[in-house]
C-alpha positions, 0 to 999 in steps of 0.5 A: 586075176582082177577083171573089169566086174571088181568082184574081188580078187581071184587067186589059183594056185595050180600045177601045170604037168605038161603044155595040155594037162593041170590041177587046180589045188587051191583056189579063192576070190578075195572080196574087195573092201568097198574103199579098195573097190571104189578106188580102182573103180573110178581109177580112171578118173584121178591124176597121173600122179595119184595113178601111180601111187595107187599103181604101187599100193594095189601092186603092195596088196596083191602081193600081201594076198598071195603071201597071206594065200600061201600060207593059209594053205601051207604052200611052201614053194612056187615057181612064180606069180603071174598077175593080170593087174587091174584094167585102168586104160585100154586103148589099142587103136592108140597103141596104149593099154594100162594094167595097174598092180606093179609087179615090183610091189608084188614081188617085194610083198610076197617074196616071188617071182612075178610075172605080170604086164601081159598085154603091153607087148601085143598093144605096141606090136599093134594088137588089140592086146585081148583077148589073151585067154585063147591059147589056154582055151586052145591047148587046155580046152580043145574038146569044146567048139567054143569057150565063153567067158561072161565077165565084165564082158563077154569074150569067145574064142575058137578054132577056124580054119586051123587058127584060134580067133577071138574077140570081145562079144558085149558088156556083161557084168559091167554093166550089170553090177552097175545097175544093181549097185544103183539098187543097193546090191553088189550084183544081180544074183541069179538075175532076180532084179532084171526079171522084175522088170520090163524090156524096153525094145527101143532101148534094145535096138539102139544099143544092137546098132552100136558101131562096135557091134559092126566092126571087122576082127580083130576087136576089143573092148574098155571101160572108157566105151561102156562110159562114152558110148553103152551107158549114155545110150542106157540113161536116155532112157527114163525107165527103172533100174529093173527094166535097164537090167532086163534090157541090157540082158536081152541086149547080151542074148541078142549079141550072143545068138547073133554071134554063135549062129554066124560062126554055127557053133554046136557046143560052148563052154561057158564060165564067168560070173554071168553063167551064174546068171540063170535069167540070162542063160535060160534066155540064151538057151531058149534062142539057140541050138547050140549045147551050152556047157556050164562046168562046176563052180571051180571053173566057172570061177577060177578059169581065167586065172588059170588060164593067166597062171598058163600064160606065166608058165608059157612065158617062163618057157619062153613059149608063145603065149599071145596069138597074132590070129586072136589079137591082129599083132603083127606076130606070135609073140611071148609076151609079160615083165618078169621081177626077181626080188 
């Protein structure tokens, strides 16, 4: 798992005993080197055909990760490997998503079955293509009202009405990380650099009245919005990096209060690196009643790719594995490329 916040990458090694139960028995984060990191970061920008030399040497390192993974841990045998790749494009109001890190290349690196490209199907079946880890939220993690994951953005998920919504809430660590970064930090730990700073209200209620934010479900978000549309907004504002840290988090708690009181949400799981966040959960839990639960490190680490891992082995089974109540497709569907090498 790579998400939009490129804090490295995520690698799960987990056994699944039926649709409901699992185990995580290994699990790790991969540090990008700077190079790779800048590289996918501005991937975006270069030519097609560099996107696709890039599409194949990310494809490559993935599959050199998880050989190098399996035999760390001395892992004989494995069922397959299932890849979110790394988010370049996300367009689903144009029918297009790209994820990058070709299977291929990773089948031929590592020597496994791969299964990966999850979103395409759903996108072209007229889904947001996202958010895809509710079904392991519904099946893995019933117990909860609610589950929250604070990544690059913020997604939930829940059960209304007999049917599994959800959808993306705000930026988070996106935007986060790239203010941080201006500060000469990878991220912001604990939220120590936002709580230096000062909240700029003007700021804050510009970006509360983003249309996204008025938008009807099914809903998603991308890079190319944080570049257009959230970070144009930010630096018109002439203020400290401190302060658009602290701003844009009161911005996140105002989206999130907003979001569990209008679906009443009594109890949530949250995991992601921004329940590390400890400024942004103490501002959070000060303006809800709602229980908010932060699990152990593994899970708060390691739960979407696990949940993508599920995902692998519901399409393995040929079982549904992406929901037309979460996404707006136009059904159920089973969805990711399998390679054999």
């Amino acid at each position: 798992m790579s998400g939009t916040s490129l804090d490295g990458l995520d690698i799960c090694y987990v056994r699944f005993d039926s649709d409901t139960s699992f185990e995580i028995l290994h699990a790790e984060t991969i540090e990008y080197s700077t190079e790779l990191r800048n590289q996918l970061k501005e991937a975006f920008t270069i030519s097609a055909m560099e996107l696709c030399e890039l599409d194949i040497q990310f494809g490559y390192y993935l599959g050199e990760q998880v050989a190098e993974f399996m035999k760390r841990y001395q892992i004989k045998n494995i069922d397959f490997v299932a890849s979110h790749g790394q988010t370049i494009f996300h367009q689903p109001q144009k029918n297009f998503t790209l994820q990058i890190g070709n299977g291929a290349a990773i089948s031929s690196r590592c020597q496994q079955k791969v299964i990966c490209d999850f979103r395409t199907q759903d996108v072209v079946l007229g889904g947001q293509g996202a958010p895809l880890v509710p079904i392991g939220d519904e099946l893995l993690f019933s117990e909860y009202d609610a589950c929250l994951n604070l990544g690059g953005f913020s997604n939930i998920s829940m059960n209304r009405n007999g049917k599994r919504i959800a959808f993306d809430v705000c930026p988070v660590n996106i935007v986060l990380n790239h203010y941080a970064n201006q500060l000469g930090f990878d991220y912001d730990s604990e939220g120590q650099l936002a709580a230096k700073g000062n909240v700029n209200l003007d700021l804050v209620n510009e970006l509360n009245n983003l249309p996204f934010y008025q938008q009807d479900l099914p809903k998603s978000l991308g890079f190319e919005w944080i570049e257009n549309e959230f970070l144009t907004i930010v630096e018109n504002y002439k203020i400290s990096a401190e302060d658009k840290l602290i701003s844009c988090i009161s911005h996140e708690v105002d989206q999130l209060v907003k979001c569990f009181n209008q679906y009443d949400i009594n109890n949530v799981l949250i995991t992601g690196g921004g329940a590390k966040n400890d400024l942004l959960i103490k501002l959070l839990k000060s303006k809800v009643s709602t229980k908010i639960i932060i699990p152990d490190s593994y899970l708060i680490d390691f739960k979407e790719a696990l949940i993508f891992a599920y995902l692998g082995y519901r399409k393995s089974n040929n079982q549904i594995n992406c929901l037309a109540s979460v996404t707006g497709a136009s059904k159920d569907h089973s969805s990711g490329i399998v390679y054999n090498i």
